[in-house]
C-alpha positions as CSV (number, residue, x, y, z in Angstrom):
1,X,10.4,-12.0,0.3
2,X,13.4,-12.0,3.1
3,X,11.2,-12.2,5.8
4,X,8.9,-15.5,3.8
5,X,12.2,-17.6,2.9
6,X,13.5,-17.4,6.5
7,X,13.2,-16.0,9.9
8,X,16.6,-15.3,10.2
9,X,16.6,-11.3,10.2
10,X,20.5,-11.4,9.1
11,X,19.2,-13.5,6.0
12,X,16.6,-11.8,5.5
13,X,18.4,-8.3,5.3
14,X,20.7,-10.1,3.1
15,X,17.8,-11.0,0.3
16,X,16.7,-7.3,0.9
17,X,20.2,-6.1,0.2
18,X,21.0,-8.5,-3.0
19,X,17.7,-7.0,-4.6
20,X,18.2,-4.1,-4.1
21,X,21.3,-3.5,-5.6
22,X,20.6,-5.9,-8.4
23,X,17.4,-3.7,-9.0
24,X,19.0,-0.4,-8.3
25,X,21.9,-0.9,-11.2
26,X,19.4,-2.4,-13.5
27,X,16.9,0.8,-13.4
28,X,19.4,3.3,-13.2
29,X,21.0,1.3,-16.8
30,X,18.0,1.2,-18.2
31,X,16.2,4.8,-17.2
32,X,19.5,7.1,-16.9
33,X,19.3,7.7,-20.9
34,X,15.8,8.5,-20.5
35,X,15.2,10.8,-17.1
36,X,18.8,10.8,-15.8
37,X,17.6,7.8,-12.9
38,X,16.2,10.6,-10.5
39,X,15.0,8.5,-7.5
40,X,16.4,10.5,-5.0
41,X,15.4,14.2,-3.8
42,X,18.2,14.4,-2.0
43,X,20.0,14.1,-5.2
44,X,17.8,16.4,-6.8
45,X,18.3,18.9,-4.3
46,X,21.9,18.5,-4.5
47,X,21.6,19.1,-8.3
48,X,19.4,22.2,-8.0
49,X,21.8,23.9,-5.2
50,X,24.9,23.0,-8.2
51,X,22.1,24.9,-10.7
52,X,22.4,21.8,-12.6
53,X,18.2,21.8,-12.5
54,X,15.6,24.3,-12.0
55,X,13.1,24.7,-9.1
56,X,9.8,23.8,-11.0
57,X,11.8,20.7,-12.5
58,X,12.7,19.6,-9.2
59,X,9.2,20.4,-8.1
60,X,8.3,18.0,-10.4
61,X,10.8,14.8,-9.9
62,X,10.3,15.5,-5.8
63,X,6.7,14.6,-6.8
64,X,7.5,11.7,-9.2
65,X,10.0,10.5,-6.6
66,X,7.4,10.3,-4.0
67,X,4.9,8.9,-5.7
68,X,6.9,5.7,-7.6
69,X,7.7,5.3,-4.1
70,X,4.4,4.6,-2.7
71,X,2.8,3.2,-5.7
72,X,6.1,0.8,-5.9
73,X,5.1,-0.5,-1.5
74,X,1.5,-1.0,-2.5
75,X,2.5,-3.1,-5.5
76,X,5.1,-5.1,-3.1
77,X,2.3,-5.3,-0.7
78,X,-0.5,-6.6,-3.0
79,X,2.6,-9.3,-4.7
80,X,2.8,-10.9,-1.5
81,X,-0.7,-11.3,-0.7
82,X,-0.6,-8.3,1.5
83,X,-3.3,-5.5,2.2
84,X,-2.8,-3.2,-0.2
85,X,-2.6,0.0,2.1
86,X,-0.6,-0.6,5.2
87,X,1.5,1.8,7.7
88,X,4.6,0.5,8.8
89,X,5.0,0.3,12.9
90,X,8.6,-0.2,12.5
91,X,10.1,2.7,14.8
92,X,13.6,3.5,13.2
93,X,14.7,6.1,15.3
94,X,17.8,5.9,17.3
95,X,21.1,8.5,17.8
96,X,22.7,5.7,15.7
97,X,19.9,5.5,13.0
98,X,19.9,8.7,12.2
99,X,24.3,9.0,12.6
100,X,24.0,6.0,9.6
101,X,21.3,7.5,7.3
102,X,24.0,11.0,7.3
103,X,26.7,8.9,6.6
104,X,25.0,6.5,4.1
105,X,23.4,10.0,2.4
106,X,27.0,11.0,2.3
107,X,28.4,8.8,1.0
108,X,25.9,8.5,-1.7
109,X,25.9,12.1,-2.6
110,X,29.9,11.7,-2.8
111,X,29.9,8.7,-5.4
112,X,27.8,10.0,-7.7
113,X,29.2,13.6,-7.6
114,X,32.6,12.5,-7.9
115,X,32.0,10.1,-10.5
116,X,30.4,13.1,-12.4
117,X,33.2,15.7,-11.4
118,X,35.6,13.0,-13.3
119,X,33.3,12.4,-16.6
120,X,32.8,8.7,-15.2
121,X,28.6,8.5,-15.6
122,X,28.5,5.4,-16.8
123,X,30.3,3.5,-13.7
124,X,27.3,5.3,-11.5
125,X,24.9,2.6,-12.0
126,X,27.1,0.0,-10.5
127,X,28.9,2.5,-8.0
128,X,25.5,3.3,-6.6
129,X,24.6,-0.2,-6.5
130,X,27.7,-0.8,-4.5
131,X,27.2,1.9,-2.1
132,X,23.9,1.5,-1.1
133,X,24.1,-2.3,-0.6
134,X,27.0,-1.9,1.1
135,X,25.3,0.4,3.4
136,X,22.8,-1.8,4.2
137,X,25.1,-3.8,6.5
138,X,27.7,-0.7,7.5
139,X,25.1,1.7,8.8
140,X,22.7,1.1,11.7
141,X,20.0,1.9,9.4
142,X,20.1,-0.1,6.6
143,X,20.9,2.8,4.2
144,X,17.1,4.2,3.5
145,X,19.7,7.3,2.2
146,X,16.1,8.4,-0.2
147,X,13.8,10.7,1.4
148,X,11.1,9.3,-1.2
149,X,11.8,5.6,-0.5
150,X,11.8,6.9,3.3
151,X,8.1,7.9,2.4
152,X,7.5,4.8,0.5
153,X,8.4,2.4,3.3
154,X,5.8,3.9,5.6
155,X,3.4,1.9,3.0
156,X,5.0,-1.2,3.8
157,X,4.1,-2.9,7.4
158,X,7.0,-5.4,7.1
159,X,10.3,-6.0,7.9
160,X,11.5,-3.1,5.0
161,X,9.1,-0.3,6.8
162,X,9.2,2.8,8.9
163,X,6.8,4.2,10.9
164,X,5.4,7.6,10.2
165,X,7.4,9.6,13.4
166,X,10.3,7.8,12.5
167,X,10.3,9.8,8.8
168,X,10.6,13.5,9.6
169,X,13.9,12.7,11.4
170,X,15.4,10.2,8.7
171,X,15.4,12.8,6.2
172,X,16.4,15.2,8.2
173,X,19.5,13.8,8.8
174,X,19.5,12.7,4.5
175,X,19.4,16.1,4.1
176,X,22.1,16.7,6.4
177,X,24.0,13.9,4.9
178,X,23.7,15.2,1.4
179,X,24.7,18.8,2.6
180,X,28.4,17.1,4.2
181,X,28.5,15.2,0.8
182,X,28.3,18.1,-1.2
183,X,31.0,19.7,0.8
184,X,33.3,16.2,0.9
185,X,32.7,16.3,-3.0
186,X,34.1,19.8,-3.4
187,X,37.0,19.0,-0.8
188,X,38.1,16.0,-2.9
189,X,37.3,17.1,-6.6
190,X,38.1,20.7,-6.0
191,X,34.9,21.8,-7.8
């Protein structure tokens, strides 16, 4: 929708950004009670290294993850009058892409860990909100900080996507993100 109200790419980032987070507190509200909001493997991960879930259960959200992902581009794509099926050539990867996706991971892995260290779940929905739009305009990358949504976006040849090379090294570097969160979490919680 950014990219059909104006040409303007700030703009445009900025409609991205505002429905996003509106979207992101709303689901995790409304599906937290029900799954826990697992959108994220990188969280996931995070949770199975802390033994708070098990390998086949992971298995299983990783999969889930991945494919609300895609399934959610293709919908986005047929909304707007798209094809259905696209691949994004939108090459993402720079030195400072890839610095922002570790530090928007991070950062990510550190809010919701923290608020959970300090019995503060219910704050997460808006603190991840926060976080992630925020990220969208203090990281070079626009805070993708989702290995799923990383895949997702490949479906989506618009201002929002990634191209396929570009993936493999933007969750790398969520993955190394969420390993320097889970060590800035224990530093500051003392977990």
């Amino acid at each position: 929708m950014g990219a059909n109200i104006s040409s303007d790419a700030g703009i445009a980032l900025l409609i991205n950004a505002f429905s996003t987070i509106f979207a992101l507190a709303l689901l995790i509200f409304i599906i937290a009670p029900i799954s826990g909001a697992h959108f994220n493997p990188a969280v996931s991960l995070v949770q199975v290294l802390r033994r708070e879930m098990g390998g086949l259960e992971f298995l299983a959200f990783v999969s889930a993850q991945i494919s609300g992902a895609i399934t959610g581009a293709v919908i986005a794509n047929v909304m707007f009058d798209l094809p259905a099926i696209q691949i994004s050539s939108n090459e993402r990867v720079t030195a400072g892409t890839l610095v922002g996706e570790v530090i928007a991971t991070a950062g990510l892995i550190i809010v919701i860990f923290v608020l959970v260290a300090r019995a503060q779940e219910k704050l997460i929905p808006v603190a991840v909100a926060a976080w992630i739009g925020s990220a969208y305009f203090f990281t070079s990358s626009t805070s993708f900080a989702n290995p799923a949504v990383t895949i997702g976006r490949v479906f989506s040849d618009t201002f929002a996507g990634i191209n396929p090379v570009s993936v493999l090294p933007f969750i790398i570097a969520q993955l190394i993100g969420a390993t320097l969160g889970v060590a800035l979490v224990k530093g500051v919680t003392r977990v």
